[in-house]
Every structure is written in structure tokens, then in C-alpha cells.
DRENDRENSE-126195 format. One line per 8 residues: for each residue x, y, z of N, C-alpha, C. Coordinates in Angstrom, 2 decimals, always signed. Atoms other than C-alpha are relative to their C-alpha. Layout:
DRENDRENSE-126195
X/Y/Z/X/Y/Z/X/Y/Z | ...
end
This chain:
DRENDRENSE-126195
+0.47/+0.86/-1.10/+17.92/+44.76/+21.38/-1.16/-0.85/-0.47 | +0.61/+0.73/+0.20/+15.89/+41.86/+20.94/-0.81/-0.46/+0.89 | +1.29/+0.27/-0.84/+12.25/+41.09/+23.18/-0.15/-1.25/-0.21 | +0.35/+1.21/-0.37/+11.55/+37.27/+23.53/-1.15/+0.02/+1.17 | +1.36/+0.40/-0.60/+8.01/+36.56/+25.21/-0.12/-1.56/-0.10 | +0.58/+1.32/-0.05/+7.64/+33.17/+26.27/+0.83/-0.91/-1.32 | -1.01/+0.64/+1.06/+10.77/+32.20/+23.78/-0.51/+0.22/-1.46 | +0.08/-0.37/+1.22/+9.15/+34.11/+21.00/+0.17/+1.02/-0.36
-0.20/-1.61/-0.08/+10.65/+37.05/+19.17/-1.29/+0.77/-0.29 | +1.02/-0.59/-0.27/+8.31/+39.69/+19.46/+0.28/+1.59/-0.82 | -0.30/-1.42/+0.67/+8.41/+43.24/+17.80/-1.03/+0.83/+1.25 | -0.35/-0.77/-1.02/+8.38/+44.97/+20.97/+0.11/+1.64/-0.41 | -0.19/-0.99/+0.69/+7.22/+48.46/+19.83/+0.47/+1.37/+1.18 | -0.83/-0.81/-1.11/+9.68/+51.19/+22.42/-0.34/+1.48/-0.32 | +0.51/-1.67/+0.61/+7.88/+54.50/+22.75/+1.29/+0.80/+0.93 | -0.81/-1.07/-0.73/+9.81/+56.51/+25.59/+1.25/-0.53/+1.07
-0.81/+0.90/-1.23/+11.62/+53.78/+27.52/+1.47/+0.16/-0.84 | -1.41/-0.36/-0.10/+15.28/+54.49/+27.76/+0.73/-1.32/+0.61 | -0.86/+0.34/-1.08/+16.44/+52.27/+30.85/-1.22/-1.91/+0.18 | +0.52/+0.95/-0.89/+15.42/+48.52/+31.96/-1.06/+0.35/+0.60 | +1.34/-0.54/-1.08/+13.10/+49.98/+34.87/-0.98/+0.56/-1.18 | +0.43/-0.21/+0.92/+11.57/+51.57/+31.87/-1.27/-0.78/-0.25 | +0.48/+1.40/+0.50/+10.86/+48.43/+30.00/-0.79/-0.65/+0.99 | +0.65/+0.99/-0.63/+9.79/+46.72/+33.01/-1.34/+0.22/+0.24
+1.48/-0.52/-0.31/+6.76/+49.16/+33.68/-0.73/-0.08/-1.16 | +0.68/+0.16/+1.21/+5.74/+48.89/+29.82/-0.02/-1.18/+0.23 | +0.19/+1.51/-0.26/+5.77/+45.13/+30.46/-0.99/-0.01/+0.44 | +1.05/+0.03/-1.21/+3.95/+45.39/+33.34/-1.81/+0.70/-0.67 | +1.21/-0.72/+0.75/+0.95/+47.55/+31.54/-0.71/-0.57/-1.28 | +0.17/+0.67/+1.55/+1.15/+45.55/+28.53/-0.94/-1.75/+0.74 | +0.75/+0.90/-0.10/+0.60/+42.34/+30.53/-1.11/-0.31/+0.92 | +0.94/+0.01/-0.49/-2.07/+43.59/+32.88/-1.41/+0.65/-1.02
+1.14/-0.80/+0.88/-4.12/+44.58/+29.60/-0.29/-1.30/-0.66 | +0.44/+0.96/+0.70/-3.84/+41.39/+28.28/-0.40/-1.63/+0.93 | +0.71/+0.60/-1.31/-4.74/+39.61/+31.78/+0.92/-1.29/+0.23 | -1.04/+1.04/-0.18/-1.57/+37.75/+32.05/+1.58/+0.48/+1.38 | -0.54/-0.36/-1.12/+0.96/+38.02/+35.08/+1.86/-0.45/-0.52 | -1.77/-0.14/+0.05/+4.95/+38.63/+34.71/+0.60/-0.84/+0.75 | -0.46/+0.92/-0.79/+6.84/+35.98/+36.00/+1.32/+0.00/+0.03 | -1.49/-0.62/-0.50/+10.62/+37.15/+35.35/-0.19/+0.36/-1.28
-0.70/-0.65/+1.17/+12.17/+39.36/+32.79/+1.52/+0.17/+0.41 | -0.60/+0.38/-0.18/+15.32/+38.82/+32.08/+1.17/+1.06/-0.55 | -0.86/-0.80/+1.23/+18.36/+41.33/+30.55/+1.41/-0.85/-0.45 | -0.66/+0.67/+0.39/+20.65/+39.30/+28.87/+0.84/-0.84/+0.96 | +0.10/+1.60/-0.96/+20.07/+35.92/+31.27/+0.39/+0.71/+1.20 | +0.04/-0.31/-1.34/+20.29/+38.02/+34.22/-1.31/+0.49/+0.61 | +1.60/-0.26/-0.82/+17.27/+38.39/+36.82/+0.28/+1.24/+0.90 | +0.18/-1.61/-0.81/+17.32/+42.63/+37.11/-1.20/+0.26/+0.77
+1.52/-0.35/-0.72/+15.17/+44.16/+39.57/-0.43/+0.55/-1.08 | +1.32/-0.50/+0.69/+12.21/+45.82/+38.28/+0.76/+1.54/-0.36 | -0.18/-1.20/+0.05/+14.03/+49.23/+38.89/+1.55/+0.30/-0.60 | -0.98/-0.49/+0.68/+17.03/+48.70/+37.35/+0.40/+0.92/-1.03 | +0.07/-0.84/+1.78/+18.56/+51.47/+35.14/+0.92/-0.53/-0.75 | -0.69/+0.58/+1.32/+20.49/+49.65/+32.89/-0.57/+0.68/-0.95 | +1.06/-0.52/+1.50/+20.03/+51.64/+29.44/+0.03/-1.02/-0.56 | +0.41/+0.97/+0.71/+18.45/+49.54/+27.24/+0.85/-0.39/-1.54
-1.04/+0.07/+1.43/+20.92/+50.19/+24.49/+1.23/-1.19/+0.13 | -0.99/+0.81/-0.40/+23.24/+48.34/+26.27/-0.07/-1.34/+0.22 | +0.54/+0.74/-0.37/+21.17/+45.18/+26.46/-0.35/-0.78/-1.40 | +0.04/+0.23/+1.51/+21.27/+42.84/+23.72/-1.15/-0.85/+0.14 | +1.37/+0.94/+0.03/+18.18/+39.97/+24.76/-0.58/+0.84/+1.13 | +0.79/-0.26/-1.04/+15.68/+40.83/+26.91/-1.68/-1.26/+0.26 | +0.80/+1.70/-0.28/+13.56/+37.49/+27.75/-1.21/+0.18/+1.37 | +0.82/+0.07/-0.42/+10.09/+37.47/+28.98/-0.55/-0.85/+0.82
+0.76/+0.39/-0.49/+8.10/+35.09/+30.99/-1.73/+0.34/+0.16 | +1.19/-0.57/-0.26/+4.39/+35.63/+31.07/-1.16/-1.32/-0.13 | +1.12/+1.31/+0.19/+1.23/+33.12/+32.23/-1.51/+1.07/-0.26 | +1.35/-0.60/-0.49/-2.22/+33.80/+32.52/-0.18/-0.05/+1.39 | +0.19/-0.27/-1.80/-3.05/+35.11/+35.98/-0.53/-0.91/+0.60 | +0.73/+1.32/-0.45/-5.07/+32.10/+37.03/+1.04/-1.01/+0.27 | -0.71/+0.70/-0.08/-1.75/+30.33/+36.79/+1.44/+0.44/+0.80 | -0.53/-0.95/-0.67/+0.18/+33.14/+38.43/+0.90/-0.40/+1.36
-0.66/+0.71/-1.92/+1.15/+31.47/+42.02/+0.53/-1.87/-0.49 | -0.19/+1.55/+0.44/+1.58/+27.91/+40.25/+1.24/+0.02/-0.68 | -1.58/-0.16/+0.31/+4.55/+29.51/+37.80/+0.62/+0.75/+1.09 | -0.64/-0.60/-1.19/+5.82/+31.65/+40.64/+1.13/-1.07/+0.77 | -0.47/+0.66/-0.74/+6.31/+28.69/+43.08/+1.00/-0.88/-0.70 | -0.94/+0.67/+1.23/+8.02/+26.63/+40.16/+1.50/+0.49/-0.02 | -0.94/-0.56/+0.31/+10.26/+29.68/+39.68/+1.16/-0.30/+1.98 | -1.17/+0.01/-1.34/+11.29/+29.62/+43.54/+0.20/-1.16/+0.81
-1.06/+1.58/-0.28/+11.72/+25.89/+44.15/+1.10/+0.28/-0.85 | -1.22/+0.02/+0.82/+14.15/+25.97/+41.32/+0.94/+0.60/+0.47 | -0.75/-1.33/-0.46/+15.71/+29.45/+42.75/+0.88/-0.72/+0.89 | -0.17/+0.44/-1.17/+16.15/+27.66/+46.00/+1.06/-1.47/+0.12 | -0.54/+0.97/+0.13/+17.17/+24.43/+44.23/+1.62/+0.88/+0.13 | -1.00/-0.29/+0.47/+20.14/+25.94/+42.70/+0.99/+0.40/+1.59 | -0.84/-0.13/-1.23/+21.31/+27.50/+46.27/+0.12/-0.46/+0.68 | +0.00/+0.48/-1.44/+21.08/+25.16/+48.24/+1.32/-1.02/-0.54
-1.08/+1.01/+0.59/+23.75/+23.23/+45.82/+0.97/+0.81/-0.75 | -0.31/-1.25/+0.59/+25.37/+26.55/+44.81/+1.93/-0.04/+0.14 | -1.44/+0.08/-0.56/+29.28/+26.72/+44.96/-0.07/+1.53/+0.31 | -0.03/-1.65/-0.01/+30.71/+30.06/+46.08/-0.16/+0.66/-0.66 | +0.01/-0.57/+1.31/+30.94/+31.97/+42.78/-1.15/-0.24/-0.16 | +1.30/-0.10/+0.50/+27.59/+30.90/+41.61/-0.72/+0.35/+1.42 | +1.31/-0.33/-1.03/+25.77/+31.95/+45.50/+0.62/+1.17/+0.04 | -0.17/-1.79/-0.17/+27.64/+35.44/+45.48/-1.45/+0.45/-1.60
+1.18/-0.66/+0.85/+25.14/+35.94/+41.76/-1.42/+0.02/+0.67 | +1.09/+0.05/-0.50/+22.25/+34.36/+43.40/-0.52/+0.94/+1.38 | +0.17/-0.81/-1.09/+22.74/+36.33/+46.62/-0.79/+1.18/-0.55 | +0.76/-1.43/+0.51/+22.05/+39.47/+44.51/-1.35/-0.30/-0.64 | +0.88/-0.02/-0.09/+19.08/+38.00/+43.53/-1.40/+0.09/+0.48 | +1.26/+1.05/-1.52/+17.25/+36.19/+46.50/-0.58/+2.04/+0.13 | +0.66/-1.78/-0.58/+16.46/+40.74/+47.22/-0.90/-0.04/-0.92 | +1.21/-0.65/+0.35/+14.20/+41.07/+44.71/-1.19/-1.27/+0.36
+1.05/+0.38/-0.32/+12.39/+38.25/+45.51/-0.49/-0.74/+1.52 | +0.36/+0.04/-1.39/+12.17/+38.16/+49.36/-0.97/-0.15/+0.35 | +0.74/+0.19/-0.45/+10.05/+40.07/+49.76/-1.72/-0.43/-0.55 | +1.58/+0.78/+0.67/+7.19/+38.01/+47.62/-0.24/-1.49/+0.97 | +0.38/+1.52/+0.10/+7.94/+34.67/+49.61/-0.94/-0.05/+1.35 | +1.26/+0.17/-1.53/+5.73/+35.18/+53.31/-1.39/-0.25/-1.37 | +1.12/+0.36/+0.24/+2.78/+35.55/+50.88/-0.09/-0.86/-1.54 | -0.10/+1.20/+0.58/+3.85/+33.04/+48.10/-0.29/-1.41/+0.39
+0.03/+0.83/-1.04/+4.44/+30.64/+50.65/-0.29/-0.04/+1.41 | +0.99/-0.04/-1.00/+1.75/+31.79/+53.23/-0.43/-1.38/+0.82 | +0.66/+1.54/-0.59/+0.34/+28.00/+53.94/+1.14/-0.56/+0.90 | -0.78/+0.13/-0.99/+3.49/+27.11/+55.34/+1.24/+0.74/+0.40 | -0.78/-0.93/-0.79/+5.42/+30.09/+56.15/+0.58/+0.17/+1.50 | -0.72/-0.03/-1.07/+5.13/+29.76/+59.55/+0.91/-1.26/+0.59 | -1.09/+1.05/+0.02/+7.42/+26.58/+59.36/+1.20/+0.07/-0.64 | -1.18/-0.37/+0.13/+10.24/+28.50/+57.98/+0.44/+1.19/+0.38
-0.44/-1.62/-0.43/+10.71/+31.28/+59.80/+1.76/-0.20/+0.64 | -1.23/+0.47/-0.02/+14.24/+29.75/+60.55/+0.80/-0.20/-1.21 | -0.47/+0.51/+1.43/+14.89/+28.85/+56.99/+0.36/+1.16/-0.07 | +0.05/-1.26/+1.13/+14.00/+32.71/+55.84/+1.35/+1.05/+0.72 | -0.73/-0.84/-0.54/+16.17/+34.11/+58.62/+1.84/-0.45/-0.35 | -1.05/+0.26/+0.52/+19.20/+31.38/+57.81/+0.54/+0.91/-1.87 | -0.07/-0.59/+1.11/+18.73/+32.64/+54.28/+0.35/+1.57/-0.39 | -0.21/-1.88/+0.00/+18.66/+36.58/+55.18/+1.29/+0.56/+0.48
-1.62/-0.16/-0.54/+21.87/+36.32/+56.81/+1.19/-0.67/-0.48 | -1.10/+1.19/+0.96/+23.55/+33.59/+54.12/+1.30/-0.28/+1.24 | -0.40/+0.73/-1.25/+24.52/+31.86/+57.39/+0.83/-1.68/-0.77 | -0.51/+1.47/+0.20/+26.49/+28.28/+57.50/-1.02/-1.12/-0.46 | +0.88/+1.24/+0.12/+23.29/+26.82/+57.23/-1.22/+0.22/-1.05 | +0.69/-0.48/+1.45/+22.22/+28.58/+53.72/-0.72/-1.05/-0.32 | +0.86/+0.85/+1.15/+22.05/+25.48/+51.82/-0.75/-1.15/+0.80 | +1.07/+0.93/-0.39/+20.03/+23.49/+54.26/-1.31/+0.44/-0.12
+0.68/-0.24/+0.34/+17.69/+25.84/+54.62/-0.83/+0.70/-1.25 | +0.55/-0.05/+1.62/+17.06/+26.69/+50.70/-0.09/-1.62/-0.10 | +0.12/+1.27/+0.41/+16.99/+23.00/+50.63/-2.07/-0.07/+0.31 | +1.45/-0.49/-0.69/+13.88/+23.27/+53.02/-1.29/+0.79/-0.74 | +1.72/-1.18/+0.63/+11.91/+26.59/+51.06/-0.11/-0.82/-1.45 | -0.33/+0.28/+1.12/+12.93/+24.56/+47.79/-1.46/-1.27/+0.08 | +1.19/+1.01/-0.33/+10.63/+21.31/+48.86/-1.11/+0.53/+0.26 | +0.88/-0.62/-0.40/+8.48/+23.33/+50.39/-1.17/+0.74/-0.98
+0.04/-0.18/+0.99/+8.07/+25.21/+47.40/-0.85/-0.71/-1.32 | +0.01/+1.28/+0.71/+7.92/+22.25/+45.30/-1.73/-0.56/+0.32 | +1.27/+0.32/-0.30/+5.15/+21.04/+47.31/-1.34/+0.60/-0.03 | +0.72/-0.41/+0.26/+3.02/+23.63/+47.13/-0.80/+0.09/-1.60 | +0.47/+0.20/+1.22/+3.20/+23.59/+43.36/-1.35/-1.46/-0.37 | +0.24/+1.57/+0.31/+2.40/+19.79/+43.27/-1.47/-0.05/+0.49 | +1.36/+0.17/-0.20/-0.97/+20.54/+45.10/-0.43/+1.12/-0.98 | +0.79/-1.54/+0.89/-2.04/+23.68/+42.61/-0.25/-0.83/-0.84
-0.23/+0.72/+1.64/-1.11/+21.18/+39.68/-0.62/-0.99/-0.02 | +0.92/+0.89/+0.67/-2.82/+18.21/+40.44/-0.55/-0.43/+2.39 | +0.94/-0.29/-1.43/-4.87/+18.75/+44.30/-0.52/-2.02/+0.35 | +0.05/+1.26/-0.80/-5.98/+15.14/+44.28/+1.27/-1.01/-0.10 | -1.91/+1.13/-0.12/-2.62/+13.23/+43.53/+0.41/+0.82/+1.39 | -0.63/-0.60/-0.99/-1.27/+15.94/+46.25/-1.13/-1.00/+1.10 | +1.16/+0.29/-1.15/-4.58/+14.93/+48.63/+0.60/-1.79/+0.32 | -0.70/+1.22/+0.14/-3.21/+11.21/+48.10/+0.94/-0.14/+0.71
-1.26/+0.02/-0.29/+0.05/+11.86/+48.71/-0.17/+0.18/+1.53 | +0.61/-0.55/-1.83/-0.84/+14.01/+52.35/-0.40/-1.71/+1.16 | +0.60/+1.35/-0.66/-2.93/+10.65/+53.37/+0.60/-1.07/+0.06 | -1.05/+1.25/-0.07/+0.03/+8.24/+52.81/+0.59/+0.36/+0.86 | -1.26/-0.51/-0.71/+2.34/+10.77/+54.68/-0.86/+0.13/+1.39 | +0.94/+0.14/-0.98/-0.30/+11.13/+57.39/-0.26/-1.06/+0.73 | -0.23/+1.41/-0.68/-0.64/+7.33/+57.87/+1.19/-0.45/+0.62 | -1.67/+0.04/-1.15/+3.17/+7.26/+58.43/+0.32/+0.12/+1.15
-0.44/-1.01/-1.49/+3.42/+9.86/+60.78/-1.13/-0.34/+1.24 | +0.63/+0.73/-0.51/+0.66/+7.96/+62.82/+0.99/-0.64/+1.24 | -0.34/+0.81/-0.88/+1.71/+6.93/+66.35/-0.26/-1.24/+0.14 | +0.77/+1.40/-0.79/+1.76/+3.79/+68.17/+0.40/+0.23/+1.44 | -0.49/+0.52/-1.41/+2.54/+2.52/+71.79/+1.05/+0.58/+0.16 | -1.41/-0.54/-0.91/+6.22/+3.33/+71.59/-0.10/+1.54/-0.02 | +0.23/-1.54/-0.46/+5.18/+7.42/+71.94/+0.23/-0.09/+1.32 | -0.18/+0.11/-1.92/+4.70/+6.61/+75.47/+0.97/-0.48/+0.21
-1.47/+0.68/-0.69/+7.70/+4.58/+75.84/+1.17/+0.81/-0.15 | -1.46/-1.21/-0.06/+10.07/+7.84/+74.47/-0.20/+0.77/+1.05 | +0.04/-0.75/-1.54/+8.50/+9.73/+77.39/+0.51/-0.66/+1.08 | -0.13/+0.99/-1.16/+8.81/+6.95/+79.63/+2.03/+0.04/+0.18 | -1.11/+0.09/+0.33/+12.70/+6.51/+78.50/+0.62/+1.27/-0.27 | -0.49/-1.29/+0.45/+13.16/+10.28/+78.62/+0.61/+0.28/-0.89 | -0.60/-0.35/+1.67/+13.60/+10.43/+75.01/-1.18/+1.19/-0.52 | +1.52/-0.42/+0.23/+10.84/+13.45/+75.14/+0.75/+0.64/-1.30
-0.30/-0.11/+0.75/+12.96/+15.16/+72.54/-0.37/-0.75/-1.42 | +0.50/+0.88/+1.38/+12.23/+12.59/+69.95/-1.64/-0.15/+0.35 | +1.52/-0.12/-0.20/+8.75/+12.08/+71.40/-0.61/+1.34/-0.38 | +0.46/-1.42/+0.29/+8.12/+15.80/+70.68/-0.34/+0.34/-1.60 | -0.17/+0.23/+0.65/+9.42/+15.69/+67.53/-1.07/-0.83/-1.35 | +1.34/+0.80/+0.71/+6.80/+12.13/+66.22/-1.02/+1.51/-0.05 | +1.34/-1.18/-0.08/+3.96/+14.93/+67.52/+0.18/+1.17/-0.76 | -0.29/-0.81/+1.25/+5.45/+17.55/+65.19/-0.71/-0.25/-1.03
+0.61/+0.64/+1.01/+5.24/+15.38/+62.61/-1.26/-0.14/-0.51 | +1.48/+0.42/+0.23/+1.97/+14.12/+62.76/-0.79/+1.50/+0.15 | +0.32/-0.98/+0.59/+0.66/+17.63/+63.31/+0.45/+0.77/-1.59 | -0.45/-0.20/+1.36/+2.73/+18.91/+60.02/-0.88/-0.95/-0.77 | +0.74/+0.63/+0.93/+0.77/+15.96/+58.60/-1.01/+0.05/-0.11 | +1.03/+0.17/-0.52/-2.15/+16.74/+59.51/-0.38/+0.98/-0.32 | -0.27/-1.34/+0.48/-1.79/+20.35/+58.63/-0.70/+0.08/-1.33 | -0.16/-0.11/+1.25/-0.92/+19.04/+54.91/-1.26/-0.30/-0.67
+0.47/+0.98/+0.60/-3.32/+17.00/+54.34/-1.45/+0.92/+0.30 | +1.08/-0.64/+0.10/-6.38/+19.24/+55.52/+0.14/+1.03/-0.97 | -0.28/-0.60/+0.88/-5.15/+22.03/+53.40/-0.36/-0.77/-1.28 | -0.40/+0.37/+0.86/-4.52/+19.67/+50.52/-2.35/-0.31/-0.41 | +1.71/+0.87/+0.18/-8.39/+18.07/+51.10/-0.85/+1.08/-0.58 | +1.07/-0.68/+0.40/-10.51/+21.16/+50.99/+0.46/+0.34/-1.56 | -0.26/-0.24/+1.26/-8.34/+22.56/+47.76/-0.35/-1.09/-1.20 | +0.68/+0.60/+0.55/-8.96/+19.11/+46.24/-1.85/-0.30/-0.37
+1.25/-0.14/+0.32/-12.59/+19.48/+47.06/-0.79/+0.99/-0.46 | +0.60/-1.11/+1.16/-13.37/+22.97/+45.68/+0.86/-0.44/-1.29 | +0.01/+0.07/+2.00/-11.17/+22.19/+42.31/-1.27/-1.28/+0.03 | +0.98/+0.72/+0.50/-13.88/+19.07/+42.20/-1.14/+0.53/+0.04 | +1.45/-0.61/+0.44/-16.71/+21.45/+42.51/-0.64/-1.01/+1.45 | +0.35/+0.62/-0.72/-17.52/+18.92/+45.32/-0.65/+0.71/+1.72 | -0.31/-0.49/-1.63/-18.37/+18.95/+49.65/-0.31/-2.02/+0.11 | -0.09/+1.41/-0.91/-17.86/+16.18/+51.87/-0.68/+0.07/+1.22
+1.32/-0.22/-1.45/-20.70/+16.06/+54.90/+1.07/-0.59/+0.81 | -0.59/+1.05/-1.13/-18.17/+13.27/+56.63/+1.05/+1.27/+0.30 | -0.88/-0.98/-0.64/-15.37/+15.70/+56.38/-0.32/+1.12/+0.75 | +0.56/-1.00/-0.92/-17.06/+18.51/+57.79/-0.07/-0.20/+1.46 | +0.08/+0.49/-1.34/-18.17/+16.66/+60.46/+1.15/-0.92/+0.72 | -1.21/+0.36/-0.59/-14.61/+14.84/+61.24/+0.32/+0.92/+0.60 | -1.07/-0.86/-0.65/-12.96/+18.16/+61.46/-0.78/+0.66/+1.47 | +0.56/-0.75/-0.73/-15.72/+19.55/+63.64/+0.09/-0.90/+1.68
-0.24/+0.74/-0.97/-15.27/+16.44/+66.10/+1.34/-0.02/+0.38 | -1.41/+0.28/-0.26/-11.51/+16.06/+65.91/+0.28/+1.54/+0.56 | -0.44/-1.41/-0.67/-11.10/+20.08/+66.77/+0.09/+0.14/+1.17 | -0.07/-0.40/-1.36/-11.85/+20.42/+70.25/+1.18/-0.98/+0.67 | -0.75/+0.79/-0.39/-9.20/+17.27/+70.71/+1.50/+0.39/-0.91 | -0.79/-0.63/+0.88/-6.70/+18.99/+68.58/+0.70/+1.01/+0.85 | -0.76/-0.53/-0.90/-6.69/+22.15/+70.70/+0.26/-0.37/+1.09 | -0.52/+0.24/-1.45/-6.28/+20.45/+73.78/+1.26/-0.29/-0.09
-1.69/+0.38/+0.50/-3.02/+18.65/+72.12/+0.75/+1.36/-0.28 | -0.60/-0.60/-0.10/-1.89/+21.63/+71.54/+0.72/+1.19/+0.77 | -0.12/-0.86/-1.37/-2.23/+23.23/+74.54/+1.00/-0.61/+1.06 | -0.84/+0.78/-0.80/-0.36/+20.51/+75.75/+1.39/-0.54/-0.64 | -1.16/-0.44/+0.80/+2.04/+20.47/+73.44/+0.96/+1.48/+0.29 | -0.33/-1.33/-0.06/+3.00/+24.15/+74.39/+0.44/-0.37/+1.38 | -0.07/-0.02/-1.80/+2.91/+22.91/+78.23/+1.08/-0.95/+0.31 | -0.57/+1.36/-0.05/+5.00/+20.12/+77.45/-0.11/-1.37/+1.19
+0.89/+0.82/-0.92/+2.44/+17.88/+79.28/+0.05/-1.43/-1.35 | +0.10/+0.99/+1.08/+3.68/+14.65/+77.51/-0.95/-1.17/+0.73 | +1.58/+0.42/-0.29/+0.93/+13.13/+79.69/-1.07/-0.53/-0.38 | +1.68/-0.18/+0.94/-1.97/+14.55/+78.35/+0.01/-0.33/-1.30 | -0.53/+0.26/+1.31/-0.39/+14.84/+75.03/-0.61/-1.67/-0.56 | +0.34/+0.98/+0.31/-0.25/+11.29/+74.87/-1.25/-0.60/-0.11 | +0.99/+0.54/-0.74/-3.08/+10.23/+76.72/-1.50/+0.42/-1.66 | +1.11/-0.36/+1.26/-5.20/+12.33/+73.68/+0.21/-0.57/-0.81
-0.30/+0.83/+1.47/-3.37/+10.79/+70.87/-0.39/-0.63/+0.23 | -0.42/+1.39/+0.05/-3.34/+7.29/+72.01/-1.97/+0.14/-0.19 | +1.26/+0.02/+0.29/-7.63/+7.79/+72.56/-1.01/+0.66/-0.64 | +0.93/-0.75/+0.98/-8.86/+10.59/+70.64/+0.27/+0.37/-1.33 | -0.35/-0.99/+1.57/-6.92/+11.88/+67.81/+0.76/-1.40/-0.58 | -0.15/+1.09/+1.13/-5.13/+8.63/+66.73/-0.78/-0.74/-0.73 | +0.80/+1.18/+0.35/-7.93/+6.11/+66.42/-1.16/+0.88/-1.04 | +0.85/-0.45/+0.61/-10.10/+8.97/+64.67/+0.97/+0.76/-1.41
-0.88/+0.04/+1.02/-7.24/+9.60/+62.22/+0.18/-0.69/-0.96 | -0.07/+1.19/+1.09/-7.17/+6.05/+61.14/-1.10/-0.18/-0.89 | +1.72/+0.18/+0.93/-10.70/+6.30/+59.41/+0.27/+1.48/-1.05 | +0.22/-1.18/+0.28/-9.79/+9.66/+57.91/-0.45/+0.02/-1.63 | +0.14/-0.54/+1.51/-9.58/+8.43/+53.96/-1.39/-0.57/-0.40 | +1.61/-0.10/+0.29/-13.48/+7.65/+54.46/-0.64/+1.20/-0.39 | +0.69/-1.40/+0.19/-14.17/+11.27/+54.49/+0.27/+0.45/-1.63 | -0.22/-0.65/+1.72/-12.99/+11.45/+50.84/-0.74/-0.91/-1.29
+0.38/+1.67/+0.58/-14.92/+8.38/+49.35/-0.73/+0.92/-1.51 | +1.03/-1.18/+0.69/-17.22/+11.87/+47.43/+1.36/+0.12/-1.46 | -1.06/-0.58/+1.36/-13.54/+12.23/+45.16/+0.04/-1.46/-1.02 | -0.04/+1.17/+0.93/-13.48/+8.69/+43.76/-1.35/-0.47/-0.84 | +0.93/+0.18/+1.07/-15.94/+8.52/+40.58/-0.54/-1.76/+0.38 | -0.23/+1.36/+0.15/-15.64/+4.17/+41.32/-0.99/+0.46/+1.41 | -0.08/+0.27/-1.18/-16.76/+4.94/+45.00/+0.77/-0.57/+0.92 | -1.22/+0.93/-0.79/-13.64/+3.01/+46.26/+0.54/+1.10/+1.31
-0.55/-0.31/-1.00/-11.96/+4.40/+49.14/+1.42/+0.45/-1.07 | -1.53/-0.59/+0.67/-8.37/+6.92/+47.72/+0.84/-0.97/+0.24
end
């Protein structure tokens, strides 16, 4: 049997390990001594659980993964966009293998994908039941996924990105006119949005401003003004008071939205505005 670490052979020295599960706990000991985090092991290109007994005799590669722990949730999420890619574009034959996979890594994805977990709790359940609507929602944890990486990897390109998608999702006038035209469905919907964006983009800000070692006084004090007009929207959002709803966007939370990429002026070395 042959050990590969990070696509290098390795002389893998086998004191008492017999079985896969074995191996996986000498892994595991080996790479919490050398302060690096397991990211799949593999037995000849298949992704065994941890407890598999496969004897090891029977196992001709055995293929490592391993980062440094600091990087730990950054290869992770990598590994389960990809995962996610693949099933969501999977033919039958290749989603019966992956099926037997998605179990071992279930249950890692609530606190992988904690930040926006609670926006797939539909996805995880289509997925737990490999329902008709599998590959939409692996399409869904796959982006999702994706996105989270994209802020670990580079926090102000992500912070950027948030504040374009944020300006988008920005009402106007016709909000009131889908209520008006009992289109509240789609009116509901914009207000989704723009919360989801709004979500992203605070998340995305503070992480950009601790990796810069930075603080922002304006931001502080935005969020601390925009909050109390936040929960009211959402109180009214819950009440489906497209009303009030509106009535807040159109005077409190839109017009103090549009100023928002002032609060970041502290990330641009030039002083320019992102």
C-alpha cells in the first residue's frame, strides 16, 4: 500500500493499524501533532468514512489531504462546493456513489456553513431525502459554499462584491406599486433580497475589517442607527404589513443604504471610496 500526503509519497511508518479506521486515527494524531487539519483521506479514490474497516492490505493508494489549521474551514468549504457541484449535475450512477458519501459529511455542514445555514434549511432537507429537487438544491449549498470560500480568500474583493449586490437589490417606487397591484408575492420576495443583501455584506464588512487589522467609527455608528429600523422591518415583514414594510424602506432603510460604501473609505489605502 502506498500513503500520498498532499500528492507526495510518503513512508508512512504502520505500527498496529490493520483496517482503514485504523489508519484514519494514526492520521488524525499524526496531523494534530504537526498542527495541520485532515481534509479527506482517500482509499483508492474513494471518500471512506473515518470508521471504515476495510483491511488495509486490501488497499493499494491511500491519498491524503492535509492544510494547516488556520486554513482548515477555507479547504473544507472548497471541498463541499465542489461535492455539491458534482451533484447537483450528477447522472444516476454517479449520485447513487455520491449519495454514500454526502453521510459522512452531513453532519459537518450546519457548522461549516453556520453564516448562512439558516437559508438552507430546505436545501439540507431536499438533500436528506435525495428528493426531485436534489440537484437544485446542491446547486444552492454549492454557491453558497463557494461564497463563503471567496470571502475567507480574499474578504475585501468579497466586501466589494456584497456592495455591488446590495446596490442591486436596492428598492425603488415600484415596491409600492407590487403591493398596490397585489403582486405582494414578488414584493415580498425584492425585501428578501435586499435583506439577504444586507446580511452578506455586513458579515463580509466586519471580516474584511478585522483581516485589515482595521475599525470603522462610521460603520459602527451606521449599524447602530440603521438597527432599530431594521427590526421594525422585520417585524413587519413577519406581519406581512406591506404598509409599514414599505413605508420604512422607502424613508429609513433605503436612503441610509445608499451612503453605505462611505463607511468603508478606512479599507482604501488611496482614500477613494470601494
Amino acid at each position: 500500500m502506498n500513503i500520498r500526503i498532499n500528492d507526495i509519497s510518503v513512508d508512512f511508518i504502520l505500527e498496529h493499524e490493520t483496517t482503514f479506521a485504523d489508519l484514519r486515527r494514526s492520521l488524525a494524531q499524526w496531523a494534530d501533532t504537526e498542527k495541520l487539519e485532515l481534509i479527506s483521506v482517500l482509499g483508492d479514490g474513494k471518500d471512506l468514512s473515518p470508521d471504515d474497516p476495510t483491511p488495509l492490505e486490501s488497499l493499494g493508494m491511500v491519498e491524503v489531504e492535509a492544510v494547516p489549521v488556520a486554513q482548515g474551514a477555507m479547504a473544507r468549504l472548497a471541498v463541499i462546493a465542489q461535492f455539491f457541484t458534482l451533484v447537483a449535475h450528477a447522472g444516476e450512477h454517479a449520485l447513487d456513489d455520491l449519495r454514500s458519501q454526502y453521510s459522512g459529511i452531513r453532519s459537518v455542514l450546519p457548522t461549516l456553513l453556520s453564516p448562512v445555514a439558516h437559508r438552507l434549511a430546505d436545501a439540507f432537507a431536499a438533500i436528506d431525502s435525495w428528493s426531485p429537487e436534489t440537484a437544485a438544491a446542491a446547486a444552492r449549498i454549492a454557491a453558497e459554499a463557494a461564497a463563503l470560500h471567496y470571502e475567507l480568500s480574499d474578504p475585501r474583493g468579497a466586501l466589494d462584491e456584497a456592495l455591488i449586490q446590495l446596490s442591486e437589490a436596492l428598492p425603488g417606487e415600484e415596491l409600492a406599486g407590487m403591493f398596490q397591484k397585489g403582486e405582494d408575492r414578488e414584493g415580498f420576495s425584492r425585501i428578501l433580497q435586499l435583506f439577504t443583501a444586507f446580511e452578506d455584506t455586513s458579515r463580509r464588512a466586519d471580516l474584511a475589517l478585522d483581516t485589515a487589522h482595521t475599525e470603522s467609527p462610521a460603520w459602527t455608528q451606521f449599524l447602530n442607527e440603521l438597527r432599530p429600523f431594521l427590526g421594525e422591518a422585520r417585524d413587519a415583514l413577519e406581519a406581512a404589513d406591506h404598509i409599514l414594510l414599505t413605508d420604512l424602506l422607502e424613508y429609513e432603510i433605503v436612503p441610509r443604504l445608499t451612503g453605505i460604501r462611505a463607511c468603508f473609505s478606512v479599507l482604501d489605502p488611496s482614500g477613494s471610496q470601494p
